[in-house]
C-alpha positions as CSV (number, residue, x, y, z in Angstrom):
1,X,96.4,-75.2,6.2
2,X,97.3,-75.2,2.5
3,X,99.1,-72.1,3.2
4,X,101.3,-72.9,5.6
5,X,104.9,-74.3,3.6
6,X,105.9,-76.1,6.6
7,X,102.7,-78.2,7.5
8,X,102.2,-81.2,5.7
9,X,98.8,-83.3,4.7
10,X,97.0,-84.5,8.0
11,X,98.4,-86.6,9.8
12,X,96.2,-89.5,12.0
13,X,97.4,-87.1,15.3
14,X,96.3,-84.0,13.9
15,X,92.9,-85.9,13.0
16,X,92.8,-86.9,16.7
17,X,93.3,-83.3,18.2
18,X,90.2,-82.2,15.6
19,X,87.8,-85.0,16.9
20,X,88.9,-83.8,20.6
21,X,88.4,-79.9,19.7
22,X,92.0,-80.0,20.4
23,X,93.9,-76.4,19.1
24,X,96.9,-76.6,17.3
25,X,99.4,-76.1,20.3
26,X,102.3,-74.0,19.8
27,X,106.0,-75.5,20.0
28,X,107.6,-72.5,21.5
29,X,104.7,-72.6,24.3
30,X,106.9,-73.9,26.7
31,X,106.7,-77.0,29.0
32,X,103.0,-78.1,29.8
33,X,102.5,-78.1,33.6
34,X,99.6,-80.7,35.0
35,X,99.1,-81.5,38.6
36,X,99.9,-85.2,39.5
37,X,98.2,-87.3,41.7
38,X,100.1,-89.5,43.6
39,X,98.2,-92.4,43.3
40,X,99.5,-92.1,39.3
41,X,102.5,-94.2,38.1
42,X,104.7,-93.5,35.1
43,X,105.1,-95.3,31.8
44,X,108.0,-94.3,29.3
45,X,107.7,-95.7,25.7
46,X,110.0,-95.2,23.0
47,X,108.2,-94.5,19.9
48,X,109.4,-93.5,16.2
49,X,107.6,-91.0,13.7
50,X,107.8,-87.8,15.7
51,X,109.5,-85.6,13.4
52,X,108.6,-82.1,14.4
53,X,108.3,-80.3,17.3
54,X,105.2,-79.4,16.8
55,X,103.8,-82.8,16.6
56,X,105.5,-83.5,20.1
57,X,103.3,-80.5,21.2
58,X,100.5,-81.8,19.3
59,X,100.9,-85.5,21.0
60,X,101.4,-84.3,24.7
61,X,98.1,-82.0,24.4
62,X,96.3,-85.1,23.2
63,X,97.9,-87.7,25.3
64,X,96.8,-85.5,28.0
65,X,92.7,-85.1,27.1
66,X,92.2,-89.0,27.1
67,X,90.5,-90.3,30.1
68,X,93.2,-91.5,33.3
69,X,95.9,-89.1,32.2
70,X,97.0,-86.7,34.1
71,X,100.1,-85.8,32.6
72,X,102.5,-86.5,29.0
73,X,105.5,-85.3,27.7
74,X,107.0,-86.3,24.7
75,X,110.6,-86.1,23.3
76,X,111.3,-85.9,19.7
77,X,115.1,-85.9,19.9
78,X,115.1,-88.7,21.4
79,X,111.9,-90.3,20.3
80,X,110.4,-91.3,23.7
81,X,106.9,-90.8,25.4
82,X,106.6,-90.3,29.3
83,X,102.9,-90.7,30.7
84,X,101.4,-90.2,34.1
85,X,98.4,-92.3,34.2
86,X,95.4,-93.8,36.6
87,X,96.9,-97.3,37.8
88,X,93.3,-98.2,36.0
89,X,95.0,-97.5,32.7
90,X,97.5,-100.6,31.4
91,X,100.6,-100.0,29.3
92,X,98.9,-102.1,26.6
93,X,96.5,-99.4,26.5
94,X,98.6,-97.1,26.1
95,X,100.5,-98.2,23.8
96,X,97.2,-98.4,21.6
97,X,96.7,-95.2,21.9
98,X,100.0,-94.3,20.6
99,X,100.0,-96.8,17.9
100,X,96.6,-95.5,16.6
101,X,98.3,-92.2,16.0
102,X,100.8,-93.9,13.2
103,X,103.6,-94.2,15.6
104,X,106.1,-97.3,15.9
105,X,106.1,-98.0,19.4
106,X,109.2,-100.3,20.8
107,X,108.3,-103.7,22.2
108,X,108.7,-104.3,26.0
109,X,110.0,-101.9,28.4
110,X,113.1,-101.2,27.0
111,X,112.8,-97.3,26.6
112,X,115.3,-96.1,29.2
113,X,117.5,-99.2,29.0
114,X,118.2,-98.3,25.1
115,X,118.2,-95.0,25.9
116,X,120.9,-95.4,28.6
117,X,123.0,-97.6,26.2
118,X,123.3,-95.0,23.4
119,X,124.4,-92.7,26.0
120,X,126.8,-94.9,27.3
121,X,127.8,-95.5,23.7
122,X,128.5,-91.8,23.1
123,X,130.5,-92.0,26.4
124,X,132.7,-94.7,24.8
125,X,133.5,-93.3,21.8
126,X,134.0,-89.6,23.4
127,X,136.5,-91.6,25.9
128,X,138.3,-93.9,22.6
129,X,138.9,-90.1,21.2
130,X,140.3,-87.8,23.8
131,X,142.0,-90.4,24.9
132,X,143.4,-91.8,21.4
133,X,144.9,-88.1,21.2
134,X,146.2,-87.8,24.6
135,X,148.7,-90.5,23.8
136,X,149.0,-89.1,19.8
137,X,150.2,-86.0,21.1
138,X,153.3,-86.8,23.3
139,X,154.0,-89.9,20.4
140,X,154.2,-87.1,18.0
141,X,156.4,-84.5,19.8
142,X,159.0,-87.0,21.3
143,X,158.6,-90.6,19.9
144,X,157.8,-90.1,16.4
145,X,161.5,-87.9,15.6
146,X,163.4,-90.9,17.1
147,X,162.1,-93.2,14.9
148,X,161.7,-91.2,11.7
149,X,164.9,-88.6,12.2
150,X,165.5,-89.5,8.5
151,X,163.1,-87.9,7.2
152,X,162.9,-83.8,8.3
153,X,164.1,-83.7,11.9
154,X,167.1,-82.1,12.7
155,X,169.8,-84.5,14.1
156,X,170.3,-82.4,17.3
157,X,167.2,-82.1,18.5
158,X,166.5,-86.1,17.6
159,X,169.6,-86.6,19.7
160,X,168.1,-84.8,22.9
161,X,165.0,-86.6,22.8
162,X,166.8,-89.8,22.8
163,X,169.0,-88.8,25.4
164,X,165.5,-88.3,27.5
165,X,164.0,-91.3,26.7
166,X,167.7,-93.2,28.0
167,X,166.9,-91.1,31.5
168,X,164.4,-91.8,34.4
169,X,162.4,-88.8,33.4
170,X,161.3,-91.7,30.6
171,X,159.6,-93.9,33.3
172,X,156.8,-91.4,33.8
173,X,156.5,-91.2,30.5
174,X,155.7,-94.2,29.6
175,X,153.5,-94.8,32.7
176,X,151.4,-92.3,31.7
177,X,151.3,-93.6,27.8
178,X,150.6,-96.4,29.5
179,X,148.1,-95.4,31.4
180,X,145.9,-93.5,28.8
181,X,146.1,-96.6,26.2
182,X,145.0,-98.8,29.0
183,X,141.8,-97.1,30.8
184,X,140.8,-96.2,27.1
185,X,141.1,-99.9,25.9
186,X,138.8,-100.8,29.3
187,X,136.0,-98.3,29.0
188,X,135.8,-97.6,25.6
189,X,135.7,-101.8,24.7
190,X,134.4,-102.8,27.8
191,X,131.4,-104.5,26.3
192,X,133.9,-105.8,23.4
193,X,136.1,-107.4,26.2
194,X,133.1,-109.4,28.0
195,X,132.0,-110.3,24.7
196,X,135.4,-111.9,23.6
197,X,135.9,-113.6,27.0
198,X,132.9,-115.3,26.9
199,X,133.9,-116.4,23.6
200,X,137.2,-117.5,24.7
201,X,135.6,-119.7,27.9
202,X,133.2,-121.3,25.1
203,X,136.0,-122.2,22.6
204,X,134.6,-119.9,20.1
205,X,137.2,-117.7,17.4
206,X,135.2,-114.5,17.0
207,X,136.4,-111.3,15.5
208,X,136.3,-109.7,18.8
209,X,138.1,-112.1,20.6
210,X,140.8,-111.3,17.6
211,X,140.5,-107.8,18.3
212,X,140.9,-107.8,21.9
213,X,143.6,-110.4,21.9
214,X,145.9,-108.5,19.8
215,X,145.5,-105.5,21.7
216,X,146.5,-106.8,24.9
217,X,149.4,-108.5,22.6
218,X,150.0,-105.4,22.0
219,X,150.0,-103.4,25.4
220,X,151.9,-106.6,26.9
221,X,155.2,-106.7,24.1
222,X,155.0,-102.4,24.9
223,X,154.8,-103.1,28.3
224,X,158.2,-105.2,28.9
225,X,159.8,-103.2,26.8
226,X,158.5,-99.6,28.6
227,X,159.6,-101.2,32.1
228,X,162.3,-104.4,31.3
229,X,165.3,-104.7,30.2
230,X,163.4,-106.2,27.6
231,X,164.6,-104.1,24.2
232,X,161.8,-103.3,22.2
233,X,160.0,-100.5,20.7
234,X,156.9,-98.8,22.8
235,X,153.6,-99.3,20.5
236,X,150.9,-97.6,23.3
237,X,150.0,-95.8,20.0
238,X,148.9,-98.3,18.3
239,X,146.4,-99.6,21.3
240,X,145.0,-95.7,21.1
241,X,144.7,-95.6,17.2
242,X,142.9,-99.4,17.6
243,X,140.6,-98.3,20.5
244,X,139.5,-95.8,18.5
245,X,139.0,-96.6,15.3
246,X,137.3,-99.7,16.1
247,X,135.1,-98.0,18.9
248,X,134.0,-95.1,16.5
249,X,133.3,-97.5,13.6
250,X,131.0,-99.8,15.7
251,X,129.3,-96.8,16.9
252,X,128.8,-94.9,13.3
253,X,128.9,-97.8,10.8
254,X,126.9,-100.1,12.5
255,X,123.4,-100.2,12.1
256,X,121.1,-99.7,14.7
257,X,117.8,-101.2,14.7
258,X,115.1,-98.3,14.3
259,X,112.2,-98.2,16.6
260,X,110.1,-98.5,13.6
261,X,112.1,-101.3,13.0
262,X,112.0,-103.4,15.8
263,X,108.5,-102.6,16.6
264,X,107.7,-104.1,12.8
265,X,109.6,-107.5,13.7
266,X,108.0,-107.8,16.9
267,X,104.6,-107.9,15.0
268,X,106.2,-110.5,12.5
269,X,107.6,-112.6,15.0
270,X,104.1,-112.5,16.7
271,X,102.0,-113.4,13.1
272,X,104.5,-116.0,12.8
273,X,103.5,-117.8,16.0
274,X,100.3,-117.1,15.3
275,X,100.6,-119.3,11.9
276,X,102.0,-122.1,13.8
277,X,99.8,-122.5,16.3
278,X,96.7,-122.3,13.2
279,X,98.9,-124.8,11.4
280,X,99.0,-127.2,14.4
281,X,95.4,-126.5,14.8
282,X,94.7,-127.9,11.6
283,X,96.7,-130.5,12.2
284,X,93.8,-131.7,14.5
285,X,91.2,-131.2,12.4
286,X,89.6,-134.1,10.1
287,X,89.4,-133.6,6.5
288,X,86.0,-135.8,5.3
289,X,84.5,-135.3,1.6
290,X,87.3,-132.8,0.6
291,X,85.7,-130.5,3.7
292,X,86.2,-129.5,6.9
């Protein structure tokens, strides 16, 4: 409706709901409860181009009215599509369906697996930061004024936190430092870690077989000199500050291949076959008076 500010021109699944007598469904309606039968299975897509609520409203109510569907919700946080449908009904189908309303639909079934990575993702950096400050924290109030007393720390007090760290009190102190830097370098780089060790069996030099190397350098060299007689300064810190500043760049710098994205190289990759296979078909066909 022209005067409606928030609605824009129509869209190919607002055309869809006309053609089906379909009313514009509210967004605040609520969940939309359908009976299941239990011969039904389940299909999950992830799709891009759901922007509003209302058009995740607008696709479960006509998702819904085609023929073999008995239920659909749709997602558009997330940007995935759930469909209960007759066994009769293939995935290809459906994912014509959804493509014919202008949405980007992800190739294969890789909805929940992607959608289970970027959660685990979140989990990793989440784990890199609480983490990273668990082991700032106690740096900051008793390791940090040993090493820097020059510069605003009164003498006395730097002198009773050394005299703590020269005690056994300091064993537990470091064990937990230790601790903290380690399960943070093990969850939140896990994937880096299997990565670079595949790398290393193969004989290949890759950045993350850098990364990781130096950080167990790193926790090692801190290590002997945390639990030896081995005199050397404790640098748990820098593992933290590493885990986490490489863990939330790969997570926020990094590009991530949109749906619409993927879906679009899928359909390249499948028009590029499609080429060879014409090509080599020419190959086989005799050219006689300039025709075919």
């Amino acid at each position: 409706m022209p005067d409606d500010p928030y609605r824009g021109p129509r869209s190919a699944l607002e055309a869809a709901a006309e053609r089906r007598g379909i009313d514009d469904p509210s967004p605040d309606a609520g969940p939309r409860v359908a009976r299941v039968p239990e011969s039904h299975v389940h299909d999950t897509f992830e799709v891009g181009g759901l922007e509003t609520k209302r058009e995740e409203s607008l696709l479960q109510a006509v998702l819904a009215d085609h023929d073999g569907v008995s239920a659909a919700s749709a997602t558009q946080r997330n940007g995935t599509v759930g469909v209960h449908h007759d066994p009769s009904v293939s995935r290809a189908d459906l994912r014509e369906v959804l493509e014919s309303y202008d949405l980007a639909v992800a190739p294969g079934d890789e909805a929940f697996a992607s959608r289970r990575e970027s959660q685990f993702a979140s989990a990793r950096v989440a784990v890199a930061v609480l983490f990273g400050l668990m082991v700032a924290t106690p740096y900051v109030a008793v390791l940090y004024p040993t090493r820097l007393e020059w510069l605003f720390y009164d003498p006395i007090t730097v002198e009773y936190l050394r005299s703590i760290l020269d005690s056994r009190a300091a064993t537990h102190f470091f064990v937990n430092l230790a601790t903290l830097s380690g399960v943070a370098f093990l969850v939140a780089c896990g994937p880096a870690i299997r990565r670079a060790f595949t790398a290393a069996t193969e004989g290949r030099l890759t950045r993350e077989l850098a990364f990781v190397g130096g950080v167990c350098a790193v926790f090692g060299y801190s290590t002997l000199a945390a639990f030896t007689g081995f005199d050397g300064a404790v640098h748990y810190d820098l593992v933290a500050y590493a885990v986490a500043g490489v863990t939330v760049w790969n997570h926020f710098a990094t590009e991530e291949p949109s749906v619409e994205r993927r879906a679009t190289e899928s359909e390249v990759a499948a028009s590029g076959a499609e080429q060879v296979a014409d090509a080599d078909a020419d190959d086989r066909v005799a050219l006689t008076d300039g025709g075919r």
